[in-house]
ChimeraX commands (.cxc) that place a marker at each C-alpha (Angstrom):
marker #1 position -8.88,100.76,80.37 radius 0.5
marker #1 position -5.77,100.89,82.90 radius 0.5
marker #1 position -6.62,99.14,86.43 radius 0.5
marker #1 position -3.56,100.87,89.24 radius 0.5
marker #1 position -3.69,98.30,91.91 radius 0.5
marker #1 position -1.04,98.64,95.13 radius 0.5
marker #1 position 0.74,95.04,95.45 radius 0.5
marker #1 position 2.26,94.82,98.88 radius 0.5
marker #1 position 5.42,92.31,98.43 radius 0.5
marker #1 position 6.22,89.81,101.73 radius 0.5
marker #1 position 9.01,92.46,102.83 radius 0.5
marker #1 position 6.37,95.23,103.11 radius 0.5
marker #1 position 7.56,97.32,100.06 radius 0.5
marker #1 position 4.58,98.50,97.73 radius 0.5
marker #1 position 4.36,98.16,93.93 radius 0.5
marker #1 position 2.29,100.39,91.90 radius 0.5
marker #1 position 1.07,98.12,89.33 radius 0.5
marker #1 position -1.10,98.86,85.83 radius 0.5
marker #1 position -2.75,96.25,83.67 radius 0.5
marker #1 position -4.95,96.80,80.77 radius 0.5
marker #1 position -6.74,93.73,81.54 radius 0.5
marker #1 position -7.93,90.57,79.17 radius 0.5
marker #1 position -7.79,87.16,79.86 radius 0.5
marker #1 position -6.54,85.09,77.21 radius 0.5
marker #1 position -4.54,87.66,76.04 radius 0.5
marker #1 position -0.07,87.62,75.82 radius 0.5
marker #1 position 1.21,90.00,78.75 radius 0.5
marker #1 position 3.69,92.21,77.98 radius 0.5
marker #1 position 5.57,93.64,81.15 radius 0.5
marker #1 position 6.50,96.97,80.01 radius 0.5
marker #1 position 9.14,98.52,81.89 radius 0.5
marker #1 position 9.65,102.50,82.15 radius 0.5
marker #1 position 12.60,104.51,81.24 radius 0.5
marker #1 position 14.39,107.08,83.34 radius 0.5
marker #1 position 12.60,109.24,84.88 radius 0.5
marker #1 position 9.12,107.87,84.07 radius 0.5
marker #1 position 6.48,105.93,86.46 radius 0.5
marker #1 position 5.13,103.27,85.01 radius 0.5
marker #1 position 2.04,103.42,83.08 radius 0.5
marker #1 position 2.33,101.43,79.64 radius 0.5
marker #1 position 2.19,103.13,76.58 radius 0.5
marker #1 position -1.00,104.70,75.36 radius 0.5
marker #1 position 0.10,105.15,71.71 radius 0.5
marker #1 position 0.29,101.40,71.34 radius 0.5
marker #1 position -2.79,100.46,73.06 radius 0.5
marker #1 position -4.37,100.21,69.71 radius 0.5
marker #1 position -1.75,97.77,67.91 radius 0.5
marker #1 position -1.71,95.91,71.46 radius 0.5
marker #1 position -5.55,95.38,70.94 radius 0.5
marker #1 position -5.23,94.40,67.22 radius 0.5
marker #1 position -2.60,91.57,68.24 radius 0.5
marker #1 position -4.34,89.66,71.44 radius 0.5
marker #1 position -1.84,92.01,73.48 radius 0.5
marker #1 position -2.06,92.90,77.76 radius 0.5
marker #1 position -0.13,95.73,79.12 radius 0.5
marker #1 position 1.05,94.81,82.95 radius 0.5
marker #1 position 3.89,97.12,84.24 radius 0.5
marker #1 position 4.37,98.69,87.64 radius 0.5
marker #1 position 6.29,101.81,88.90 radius 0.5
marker #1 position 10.24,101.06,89.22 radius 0.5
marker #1 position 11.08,101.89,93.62 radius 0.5
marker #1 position 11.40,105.27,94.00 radius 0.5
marker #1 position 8.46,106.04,91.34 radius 0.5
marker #1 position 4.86,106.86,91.62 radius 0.5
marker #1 position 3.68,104.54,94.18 radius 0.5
marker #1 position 6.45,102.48,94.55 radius 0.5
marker #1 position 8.51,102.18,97.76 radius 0.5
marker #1 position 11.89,103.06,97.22 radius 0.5
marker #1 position 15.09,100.93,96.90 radius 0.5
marker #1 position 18.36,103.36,97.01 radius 0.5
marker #1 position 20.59,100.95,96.10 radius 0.5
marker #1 position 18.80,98.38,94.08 radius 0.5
marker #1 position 20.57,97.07,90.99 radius 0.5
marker #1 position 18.95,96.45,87.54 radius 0.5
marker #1 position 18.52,92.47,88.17 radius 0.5
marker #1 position 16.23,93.30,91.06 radius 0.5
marker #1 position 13.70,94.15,89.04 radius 0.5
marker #1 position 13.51,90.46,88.04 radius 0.5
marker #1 position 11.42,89.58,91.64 radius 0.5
marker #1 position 9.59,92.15,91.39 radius 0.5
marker #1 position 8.02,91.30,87.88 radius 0.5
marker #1 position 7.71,87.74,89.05 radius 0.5
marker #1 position 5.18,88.77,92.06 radius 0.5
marker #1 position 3.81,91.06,90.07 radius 0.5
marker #1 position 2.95,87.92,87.60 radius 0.5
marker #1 position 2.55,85.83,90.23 radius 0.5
marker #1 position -0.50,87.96,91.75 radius 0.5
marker #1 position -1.62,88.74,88.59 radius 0.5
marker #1 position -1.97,85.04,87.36 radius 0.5
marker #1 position 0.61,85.08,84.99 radius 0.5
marker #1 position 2.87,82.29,84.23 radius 0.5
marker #1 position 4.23,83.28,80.72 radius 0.5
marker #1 position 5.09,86.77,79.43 radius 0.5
marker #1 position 6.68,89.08,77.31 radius 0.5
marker #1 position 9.13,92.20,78.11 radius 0.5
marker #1 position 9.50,95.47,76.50 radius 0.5
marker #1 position 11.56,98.23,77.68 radius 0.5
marker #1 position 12.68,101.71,76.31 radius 0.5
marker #1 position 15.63,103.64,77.39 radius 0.5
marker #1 position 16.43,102.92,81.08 radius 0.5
marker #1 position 13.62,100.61,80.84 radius 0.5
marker #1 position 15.44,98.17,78.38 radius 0.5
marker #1 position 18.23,97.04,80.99 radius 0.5
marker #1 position 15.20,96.21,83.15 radius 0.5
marker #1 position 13.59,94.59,80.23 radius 0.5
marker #1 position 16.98,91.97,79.76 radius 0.5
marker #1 position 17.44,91.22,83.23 radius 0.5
marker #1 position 14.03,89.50,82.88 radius 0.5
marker #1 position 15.11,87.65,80.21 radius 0.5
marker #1 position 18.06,86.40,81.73 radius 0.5
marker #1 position 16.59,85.85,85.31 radius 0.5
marker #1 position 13.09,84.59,84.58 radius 0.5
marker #1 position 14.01,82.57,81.19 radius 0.5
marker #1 position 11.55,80.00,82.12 radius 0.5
marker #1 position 8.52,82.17,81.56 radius 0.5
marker #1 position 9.55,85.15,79.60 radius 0.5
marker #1 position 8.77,84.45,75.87 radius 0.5
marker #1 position 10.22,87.35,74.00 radius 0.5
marker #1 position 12.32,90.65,74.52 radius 0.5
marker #1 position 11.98,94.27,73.14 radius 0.5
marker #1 position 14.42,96.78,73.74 radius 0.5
marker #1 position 14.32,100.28,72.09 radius 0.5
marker #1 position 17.60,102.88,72.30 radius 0.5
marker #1 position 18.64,101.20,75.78 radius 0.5
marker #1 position 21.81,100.88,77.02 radius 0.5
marker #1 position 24.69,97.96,77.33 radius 0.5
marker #1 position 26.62,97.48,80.75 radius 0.5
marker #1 position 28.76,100.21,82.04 radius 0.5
marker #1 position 31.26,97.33,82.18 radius 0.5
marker #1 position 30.54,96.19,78.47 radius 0.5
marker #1 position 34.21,94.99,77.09 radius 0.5
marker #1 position 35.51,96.86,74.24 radius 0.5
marker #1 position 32.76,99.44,74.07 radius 0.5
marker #1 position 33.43,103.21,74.98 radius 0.5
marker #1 position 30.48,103.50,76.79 radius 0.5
marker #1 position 30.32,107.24,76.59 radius 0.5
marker #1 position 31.05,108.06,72.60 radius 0.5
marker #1 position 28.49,109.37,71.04 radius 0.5
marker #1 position 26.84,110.77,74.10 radius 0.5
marker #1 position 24.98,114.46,74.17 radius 0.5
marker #1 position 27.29,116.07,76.86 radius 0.5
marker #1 position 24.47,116.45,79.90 radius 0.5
marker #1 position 24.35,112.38,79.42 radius 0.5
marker #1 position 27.82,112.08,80.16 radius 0.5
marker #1 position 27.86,114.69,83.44 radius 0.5
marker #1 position 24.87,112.79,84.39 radius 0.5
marker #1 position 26.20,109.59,84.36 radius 0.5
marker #1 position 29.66,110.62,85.49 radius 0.5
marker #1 position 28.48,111.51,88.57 radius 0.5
marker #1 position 26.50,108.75,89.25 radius 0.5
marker #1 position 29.80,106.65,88.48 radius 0.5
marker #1 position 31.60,108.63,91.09 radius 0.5
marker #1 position 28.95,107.27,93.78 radius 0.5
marker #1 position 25.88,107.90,95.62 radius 0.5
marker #1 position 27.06,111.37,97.06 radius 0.5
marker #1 position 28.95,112.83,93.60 radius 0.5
marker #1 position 25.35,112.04,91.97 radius 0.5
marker #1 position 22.98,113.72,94.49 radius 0.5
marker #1 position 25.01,116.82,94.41 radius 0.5
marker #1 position 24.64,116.80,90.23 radius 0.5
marker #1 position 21.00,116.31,90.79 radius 0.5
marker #1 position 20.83,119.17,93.76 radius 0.5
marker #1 position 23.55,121.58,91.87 radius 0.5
marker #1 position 20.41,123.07,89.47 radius 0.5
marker #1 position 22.39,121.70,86.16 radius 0.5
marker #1 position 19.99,121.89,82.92 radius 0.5
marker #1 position 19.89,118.51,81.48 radius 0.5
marker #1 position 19.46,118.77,77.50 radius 0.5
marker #1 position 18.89,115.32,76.00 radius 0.5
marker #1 position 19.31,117.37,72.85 radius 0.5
marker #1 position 16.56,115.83,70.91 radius 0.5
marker #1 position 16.89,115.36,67.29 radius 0.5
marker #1 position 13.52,116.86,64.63 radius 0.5
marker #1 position 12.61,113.19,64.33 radius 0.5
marker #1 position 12.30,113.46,68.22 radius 0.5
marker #1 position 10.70,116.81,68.49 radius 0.5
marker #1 position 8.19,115.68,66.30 radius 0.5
marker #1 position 7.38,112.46,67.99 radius 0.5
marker #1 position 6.96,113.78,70.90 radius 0.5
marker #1 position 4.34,116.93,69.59 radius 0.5
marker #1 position 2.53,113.97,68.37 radius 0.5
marker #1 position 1.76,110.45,69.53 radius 0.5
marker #1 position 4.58,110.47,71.88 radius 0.5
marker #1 position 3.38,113.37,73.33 radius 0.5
marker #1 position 2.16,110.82,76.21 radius 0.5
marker #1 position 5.80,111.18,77.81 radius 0.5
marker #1 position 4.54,114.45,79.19 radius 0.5
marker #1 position 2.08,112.29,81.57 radius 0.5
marker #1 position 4.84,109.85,82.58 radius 0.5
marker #1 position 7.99,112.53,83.14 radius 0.5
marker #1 position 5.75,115.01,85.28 radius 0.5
marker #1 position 4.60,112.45,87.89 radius 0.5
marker #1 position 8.11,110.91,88.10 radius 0.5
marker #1 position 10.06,113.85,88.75 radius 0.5
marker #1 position 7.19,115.76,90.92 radius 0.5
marker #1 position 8.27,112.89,93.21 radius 0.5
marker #1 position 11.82,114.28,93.33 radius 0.5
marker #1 position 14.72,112.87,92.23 radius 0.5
marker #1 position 14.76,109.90,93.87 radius 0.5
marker #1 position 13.98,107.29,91.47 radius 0.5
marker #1 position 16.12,108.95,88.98 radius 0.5
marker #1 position 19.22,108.83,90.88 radius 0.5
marker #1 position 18.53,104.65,91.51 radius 0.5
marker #1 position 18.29,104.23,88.54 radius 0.5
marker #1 position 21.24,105.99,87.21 radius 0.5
marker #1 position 23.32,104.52,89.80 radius 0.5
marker #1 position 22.15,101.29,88.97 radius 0.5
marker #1 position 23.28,101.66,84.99 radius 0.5
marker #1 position 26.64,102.04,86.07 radius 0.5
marker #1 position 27.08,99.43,88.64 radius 0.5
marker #1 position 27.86,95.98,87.86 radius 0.5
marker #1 position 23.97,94.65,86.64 radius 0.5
marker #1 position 23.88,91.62,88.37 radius 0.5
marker #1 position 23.18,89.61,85.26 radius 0.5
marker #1 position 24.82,89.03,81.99 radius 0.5
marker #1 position 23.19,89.76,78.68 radius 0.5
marker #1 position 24.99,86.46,77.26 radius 0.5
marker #1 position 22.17,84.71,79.91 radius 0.5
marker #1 position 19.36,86.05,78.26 radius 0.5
marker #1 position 17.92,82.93,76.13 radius 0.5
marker #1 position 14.86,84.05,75.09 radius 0.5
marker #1 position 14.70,86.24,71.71 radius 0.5
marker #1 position 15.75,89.85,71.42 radius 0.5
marker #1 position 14.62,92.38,69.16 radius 0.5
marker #1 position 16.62,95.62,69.63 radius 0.5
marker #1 position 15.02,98.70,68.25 radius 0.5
marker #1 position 17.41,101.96,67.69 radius 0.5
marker #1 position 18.11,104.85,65.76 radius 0.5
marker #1 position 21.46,105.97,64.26 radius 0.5
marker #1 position 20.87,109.37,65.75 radius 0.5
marker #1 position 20.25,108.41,69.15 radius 0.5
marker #1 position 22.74,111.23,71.85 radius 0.5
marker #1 position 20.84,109.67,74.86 radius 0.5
marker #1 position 21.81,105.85,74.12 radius 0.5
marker #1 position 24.39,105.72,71.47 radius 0.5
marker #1 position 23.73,103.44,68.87 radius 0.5
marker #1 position 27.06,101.40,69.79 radius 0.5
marker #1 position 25.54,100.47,73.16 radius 0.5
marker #1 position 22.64,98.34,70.60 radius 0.5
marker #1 position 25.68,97.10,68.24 radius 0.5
marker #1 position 27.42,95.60,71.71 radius 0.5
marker #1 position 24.36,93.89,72.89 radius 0.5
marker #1 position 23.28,92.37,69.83 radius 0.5
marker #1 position 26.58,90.62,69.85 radius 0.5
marker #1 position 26.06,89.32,73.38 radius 0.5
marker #1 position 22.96,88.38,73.50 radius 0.5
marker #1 position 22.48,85.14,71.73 radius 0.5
marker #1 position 19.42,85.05,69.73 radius 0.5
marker #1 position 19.36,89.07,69.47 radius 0.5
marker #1 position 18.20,90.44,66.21 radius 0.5
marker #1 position 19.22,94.46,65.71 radius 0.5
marker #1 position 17.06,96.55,63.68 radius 0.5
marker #1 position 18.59,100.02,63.15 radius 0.5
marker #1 position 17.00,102.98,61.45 radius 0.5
marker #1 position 19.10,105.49,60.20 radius 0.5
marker #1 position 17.05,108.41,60.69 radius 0.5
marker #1 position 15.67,108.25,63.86 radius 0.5
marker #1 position 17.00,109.58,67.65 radius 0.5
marker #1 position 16.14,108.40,71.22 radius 0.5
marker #1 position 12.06,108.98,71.13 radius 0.5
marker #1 position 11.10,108.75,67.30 radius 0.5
marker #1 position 12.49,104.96,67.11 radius 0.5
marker #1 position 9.33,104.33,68.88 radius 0.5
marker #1 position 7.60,104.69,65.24 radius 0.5
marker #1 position 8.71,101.67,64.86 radius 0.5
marker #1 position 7.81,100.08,68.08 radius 0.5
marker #1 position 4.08,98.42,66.41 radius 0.5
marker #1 position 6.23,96.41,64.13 radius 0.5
marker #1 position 8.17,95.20,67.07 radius 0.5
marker #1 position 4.73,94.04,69.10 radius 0.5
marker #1 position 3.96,92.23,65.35 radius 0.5
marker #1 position 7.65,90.42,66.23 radius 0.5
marker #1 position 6.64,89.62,69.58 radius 0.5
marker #1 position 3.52,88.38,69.29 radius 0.5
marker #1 position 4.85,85.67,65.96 radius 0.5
marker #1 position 7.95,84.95,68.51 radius 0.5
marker #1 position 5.63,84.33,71.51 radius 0.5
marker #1 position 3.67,81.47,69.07 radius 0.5
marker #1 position 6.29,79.36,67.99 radius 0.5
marker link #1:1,2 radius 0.2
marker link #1:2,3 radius 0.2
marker link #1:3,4 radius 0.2
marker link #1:4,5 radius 0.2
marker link #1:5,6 radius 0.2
marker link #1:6,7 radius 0.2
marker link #1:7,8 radius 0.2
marker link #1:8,9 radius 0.2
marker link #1:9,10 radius 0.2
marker link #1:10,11 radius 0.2
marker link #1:11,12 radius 0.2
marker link #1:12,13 radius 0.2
marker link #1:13,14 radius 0.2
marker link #1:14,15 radius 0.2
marker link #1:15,16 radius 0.2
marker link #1:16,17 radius 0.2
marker link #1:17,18 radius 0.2
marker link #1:18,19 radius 0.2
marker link #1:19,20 radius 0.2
marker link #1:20,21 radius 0.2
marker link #1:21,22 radius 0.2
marker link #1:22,23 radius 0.2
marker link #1:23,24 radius 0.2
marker link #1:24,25 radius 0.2
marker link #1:25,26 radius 0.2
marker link #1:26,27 radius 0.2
marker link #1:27,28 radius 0.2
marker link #1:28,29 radius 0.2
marker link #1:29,30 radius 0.2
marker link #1:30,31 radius 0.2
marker link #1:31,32 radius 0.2
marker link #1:32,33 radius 0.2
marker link #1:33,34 radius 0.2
marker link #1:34,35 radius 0.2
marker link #1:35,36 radius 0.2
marker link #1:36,37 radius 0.2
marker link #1:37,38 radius 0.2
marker link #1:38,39 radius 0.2
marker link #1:39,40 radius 0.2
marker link #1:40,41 radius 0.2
marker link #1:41,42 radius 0.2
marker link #1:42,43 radius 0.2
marker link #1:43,44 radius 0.2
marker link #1:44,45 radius 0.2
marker link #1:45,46 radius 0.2
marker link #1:46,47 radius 0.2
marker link #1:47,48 radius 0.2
marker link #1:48,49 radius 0.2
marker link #1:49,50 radius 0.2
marker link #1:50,51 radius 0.2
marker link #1:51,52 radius 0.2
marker link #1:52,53 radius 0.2
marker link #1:53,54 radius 0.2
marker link #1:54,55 radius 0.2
marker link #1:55,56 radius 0.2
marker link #1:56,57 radius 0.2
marker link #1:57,58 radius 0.2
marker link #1:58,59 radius 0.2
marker link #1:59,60 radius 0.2
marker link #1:60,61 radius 0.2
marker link #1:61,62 radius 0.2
marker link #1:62,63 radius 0.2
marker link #1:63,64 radius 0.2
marker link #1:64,65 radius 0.2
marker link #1:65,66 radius 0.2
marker link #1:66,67 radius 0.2
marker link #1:67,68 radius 0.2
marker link #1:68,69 radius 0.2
marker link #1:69,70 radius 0.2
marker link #1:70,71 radius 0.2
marker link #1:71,72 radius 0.2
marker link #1:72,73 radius 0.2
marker link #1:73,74 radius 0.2
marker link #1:74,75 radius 0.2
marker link #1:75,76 radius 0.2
marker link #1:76,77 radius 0.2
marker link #1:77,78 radius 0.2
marker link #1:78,79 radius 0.2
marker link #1:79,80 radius 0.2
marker link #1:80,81 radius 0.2
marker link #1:81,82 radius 0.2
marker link #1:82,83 radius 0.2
marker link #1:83,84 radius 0.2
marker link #1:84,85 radius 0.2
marker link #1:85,86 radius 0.2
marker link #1:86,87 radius 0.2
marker link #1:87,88 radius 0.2
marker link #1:88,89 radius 0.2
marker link #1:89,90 radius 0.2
marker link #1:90,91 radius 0.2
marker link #1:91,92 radius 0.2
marker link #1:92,93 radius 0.2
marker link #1:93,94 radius 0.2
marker link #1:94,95 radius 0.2
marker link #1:95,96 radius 0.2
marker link #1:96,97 radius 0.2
marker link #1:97,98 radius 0.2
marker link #1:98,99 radius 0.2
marker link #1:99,100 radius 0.2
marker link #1:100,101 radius 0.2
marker link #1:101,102 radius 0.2
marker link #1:102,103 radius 0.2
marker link #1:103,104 radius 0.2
marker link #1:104,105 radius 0.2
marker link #1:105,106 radius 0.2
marker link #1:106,107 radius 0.2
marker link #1:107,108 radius 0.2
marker link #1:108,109 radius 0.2
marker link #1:109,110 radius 0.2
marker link #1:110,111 radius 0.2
marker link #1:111,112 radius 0.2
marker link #1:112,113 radius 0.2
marker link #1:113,114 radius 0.2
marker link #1:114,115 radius 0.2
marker link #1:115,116 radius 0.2
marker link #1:116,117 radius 0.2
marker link #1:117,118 radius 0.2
marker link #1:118,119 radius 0.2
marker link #1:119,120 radius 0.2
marker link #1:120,121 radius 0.2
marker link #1:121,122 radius 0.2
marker link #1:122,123 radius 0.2
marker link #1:123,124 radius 0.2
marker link #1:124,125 radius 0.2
marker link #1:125,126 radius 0.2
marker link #1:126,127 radius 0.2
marker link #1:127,128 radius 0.2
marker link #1:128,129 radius 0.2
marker link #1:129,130 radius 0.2
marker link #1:130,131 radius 0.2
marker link #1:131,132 radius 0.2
marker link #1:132,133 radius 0.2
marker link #1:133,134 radius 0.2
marker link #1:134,135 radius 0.2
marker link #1:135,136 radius 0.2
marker link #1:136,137 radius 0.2
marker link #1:137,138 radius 0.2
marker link #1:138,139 radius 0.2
marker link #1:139,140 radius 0.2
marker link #1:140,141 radius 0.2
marker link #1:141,142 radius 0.2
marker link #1:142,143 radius 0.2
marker link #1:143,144 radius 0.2
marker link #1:144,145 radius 0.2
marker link #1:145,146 radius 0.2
marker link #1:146,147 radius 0.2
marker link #1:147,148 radius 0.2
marker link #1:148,149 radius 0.2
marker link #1:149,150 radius 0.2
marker link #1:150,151 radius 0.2
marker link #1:151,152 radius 0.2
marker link #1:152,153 radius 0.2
marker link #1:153,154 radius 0.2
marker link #1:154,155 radius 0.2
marker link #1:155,156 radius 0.2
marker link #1:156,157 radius 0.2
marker link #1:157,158 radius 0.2
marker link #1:158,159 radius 0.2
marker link #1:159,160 radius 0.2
marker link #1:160,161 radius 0.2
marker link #1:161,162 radius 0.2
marker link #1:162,163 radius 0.2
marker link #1:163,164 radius 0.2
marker link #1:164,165 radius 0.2
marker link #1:165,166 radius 0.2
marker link #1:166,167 radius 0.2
marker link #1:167,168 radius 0.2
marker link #1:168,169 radius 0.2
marker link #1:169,170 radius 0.2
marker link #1:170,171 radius 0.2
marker link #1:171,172 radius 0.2
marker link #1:172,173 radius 0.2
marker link #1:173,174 radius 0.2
marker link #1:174,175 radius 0.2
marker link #1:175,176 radius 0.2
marker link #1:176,177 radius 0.2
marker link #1:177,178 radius 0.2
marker link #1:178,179 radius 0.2
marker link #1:179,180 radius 0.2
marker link #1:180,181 radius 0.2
marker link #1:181,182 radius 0.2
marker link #1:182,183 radius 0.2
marker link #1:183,184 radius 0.2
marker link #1:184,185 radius 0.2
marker link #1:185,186 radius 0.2
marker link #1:186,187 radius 0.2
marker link #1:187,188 radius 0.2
marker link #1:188,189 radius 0.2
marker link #1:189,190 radius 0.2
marker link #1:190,191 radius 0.2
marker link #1:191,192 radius 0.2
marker link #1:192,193 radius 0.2
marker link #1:193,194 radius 0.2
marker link #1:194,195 radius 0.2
marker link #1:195,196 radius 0.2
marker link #1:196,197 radius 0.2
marker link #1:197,198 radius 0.2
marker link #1:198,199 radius 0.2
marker link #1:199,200 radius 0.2
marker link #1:200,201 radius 0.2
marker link #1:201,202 radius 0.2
marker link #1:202,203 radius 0.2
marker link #1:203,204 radius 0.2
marker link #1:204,205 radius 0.2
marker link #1:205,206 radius 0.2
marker link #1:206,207 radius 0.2
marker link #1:207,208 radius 0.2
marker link #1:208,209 radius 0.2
marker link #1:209,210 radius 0.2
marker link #1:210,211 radius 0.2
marker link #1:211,212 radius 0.2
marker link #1:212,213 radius 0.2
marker link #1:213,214 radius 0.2
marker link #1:214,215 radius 0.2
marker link #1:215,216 radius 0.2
marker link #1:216,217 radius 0.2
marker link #1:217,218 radius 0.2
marker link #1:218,219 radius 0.2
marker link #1:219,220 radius 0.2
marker link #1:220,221 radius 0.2
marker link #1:221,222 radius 0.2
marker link #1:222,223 radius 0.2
marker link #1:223,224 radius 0.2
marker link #1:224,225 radius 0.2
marker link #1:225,226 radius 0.2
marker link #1:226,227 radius 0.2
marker link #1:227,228 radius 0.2
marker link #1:228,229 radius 0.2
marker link #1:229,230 radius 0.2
marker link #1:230,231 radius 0.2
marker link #1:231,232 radius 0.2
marker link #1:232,233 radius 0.2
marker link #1:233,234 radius 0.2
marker link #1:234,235 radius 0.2
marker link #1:235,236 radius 0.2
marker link #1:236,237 radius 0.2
marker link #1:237,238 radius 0.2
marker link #1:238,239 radius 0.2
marker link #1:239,240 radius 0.2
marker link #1:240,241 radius 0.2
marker link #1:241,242 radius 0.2
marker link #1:242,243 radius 0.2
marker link #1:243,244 radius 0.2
marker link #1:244,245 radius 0.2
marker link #1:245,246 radius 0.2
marker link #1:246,247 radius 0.2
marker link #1:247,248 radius 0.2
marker link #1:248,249 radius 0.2
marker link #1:249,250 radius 0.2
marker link #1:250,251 radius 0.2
marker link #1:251,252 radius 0.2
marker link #1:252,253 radius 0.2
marker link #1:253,254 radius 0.2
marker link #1:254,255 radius 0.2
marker link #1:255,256 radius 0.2
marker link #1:256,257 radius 0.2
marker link #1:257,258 radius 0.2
marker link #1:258,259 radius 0.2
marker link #1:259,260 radius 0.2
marker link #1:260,261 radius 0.2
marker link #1:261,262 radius 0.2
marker link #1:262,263 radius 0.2
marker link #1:263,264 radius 0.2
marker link #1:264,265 radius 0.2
marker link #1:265,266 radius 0.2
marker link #1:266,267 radius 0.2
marker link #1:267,268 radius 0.2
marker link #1:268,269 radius 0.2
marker link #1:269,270 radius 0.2
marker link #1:270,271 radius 0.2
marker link #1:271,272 radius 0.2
marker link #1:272,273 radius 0.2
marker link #1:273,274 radius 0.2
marker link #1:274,275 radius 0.2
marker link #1:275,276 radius 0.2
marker link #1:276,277 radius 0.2
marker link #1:277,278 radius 0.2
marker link #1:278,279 radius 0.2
view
C-alpha cells in the first residue's frame, strides 16, 4: 500500500510525498522522469517486497502536488529528499531514477554522500555541458527540438510547448511492448503530470540543460547505470560519458533494448542495490 502525505518544507512550498511503508526495511528514493508525478513503480513492488525494499519518492515542483520551482536546477532536488528523509525518519537510503529522474537520482549521490548508500540510473542523461560528448547524436528528432528550445531559454521553450508540436519519442518494439505490459503503469504517471500543464515539464527540461549544480565526479557512493543500445530518448553515449565520470560507476548495457524496455532489467538492479547497501 502507497501512503500520499503533503510535507510542508520551512519556506512554505509543499511536497507530495509516497511511501510504501515498513520499518526495518532499505528506502529507496525513487525519483520520476519527465513528465511523470511521482508515485514509485508498481511493477517492482513485488521484487521490492522480496528484497526488504521501501519505496519513498515525492512529486518533482511543478508536479502533482508539488509547489512549483520555475527555475530550480537538478541539485535542488538534493534538500528536498533530505526533508523528505528527515520527516520520514530516514537517515540512510538508496536512489533510483529513470530518464529525467536519473540526473535527480546523482545529484543525491553527490550532495547527500553521507547517507545515500547506492545509485540506480536507467537511460538518463549526462550534463548538457559533458566534455567531449555530442550531447544530441543519437537523438529521435522531437528530443532535439525539445531540448533546443529549452537551451535557447525560458521564453524559446514555452513557445515549443504552446506552438501544438507532436512530440514522438519514437519508441522502439521492445518499448511498445513494455509498455502494453508491465510498464503499462506509465499511463497513470504521464496523465496526472501533464493534466497539470506543462509546467513541470518545462523545469525540468530547462534544468537538463543548465549547468547541474553538481558534478557527477562527486558522486562517491556506487553507480549502477542501466541502458539500452537502442535508446532515441537518452542516447546510449550520455551512459558511456557518465560511467567514466563517476567513480565507482558500473555500466550495464543491453543491446536490444530502447528508453522504457531497459526497465526489464530494473529487478536485477534492486538485487545490486540491496548487496551494495550491505557491505
Amino acid at each position: 500500500m502507497v501512503t500520499e502525505t503533503d510535507l510542508r518544507l520551512p519556506n512554505g512550498r509543499i511536497l507530495h510525498v509516497y511511501d510504501t511503508g515498513g520499518a526495518g526495511r532499505l528506502p529507496v528514493f525513487w525519483h520520476h522522469g519527465t513528465p511523470n508525478v511521482g508515485a514509485p513503480p508498481a511493477p517492482l513492488f513485488a521484487a521490492a517486497d522480496r528484497l526488504g525494499l521501501r519505496w519513498v519518492s515525492h512529486d518533482r515542483p511543478g508536479y502533482g502536488g508539488s509547489t512549483p520551482v520555475p527555475e530550480r536546477d537538478v541539485a535542488s532536488v538534493a534538500a528536498d529528499v533530505a526533508a523528505v528523509a528527515d520527516a520520514l525518519g530516514l537517515d540512510r537510503f538508496a536512489v533510483m531514477g529513470h530518464s529525467g529522474g536519473g540526473p535527480h537520482a546523482l545529484a543525491c549521490g553527490a550532495l547527500l554522500q553521507e547517507r545515500v548508500v547506492a545509485v540506480v540510473v536507467g537511460a538518463g542523461l549526462a550534463p548538457y555541458d559533458a566534455a567531449g560528448l555530442d550531447w544530441f547524436a543519437g537523438m529521435v528528432p522531437a528530443g532535439v527540438a525539445s531540448l533546443r528550445a529549452a537551451a535557447a531559454g525560458r521564453a524559446a521553450k514555452e513557445a515549443h510547448e504552446a506552438s501544438g508540436v507532436e512530440y514522438d519519442p519514437e519508441f522502439t518494439d521492445a518499448d511498445l511492448a513494455a509498455l502494453h505490459a508491465e510498464w503499462s503503469w506509465f499511463d497513470g504517471v504521464v496523465g496526472p503530470a501533464v493534466r497539470g500543464g506543462p509546467g513541470g515539464l518545462i523545469a525540468d527540461d530547462l534544468a537538463y540543460v543548465r549547468p547541474w549544480g553538481f558534478d557527477p565526479a562527486d558522486v562517491t557512493p556506487p553507480v549502477l547505470l542501466l541502458h539500452g543500445d537502442r535508446d532515441g530518448i537518452a542516447p546510449v553515449a550520455h551512459a558511456k560519458w557518465l560511467a567514466g565520470r563517476c567513480p565507482a560507476a558500473e555500466l550495464r548495457r543491453h543491446p536490444e533494448d530502447g528508453h522504457i524496455s531497459v526497465l526489464r532489467h530494473a529487478e536485477s538492479a534492486l538485487e545490486w542495490l540491496k548487496f551494495r547497501s550491505t557491505r
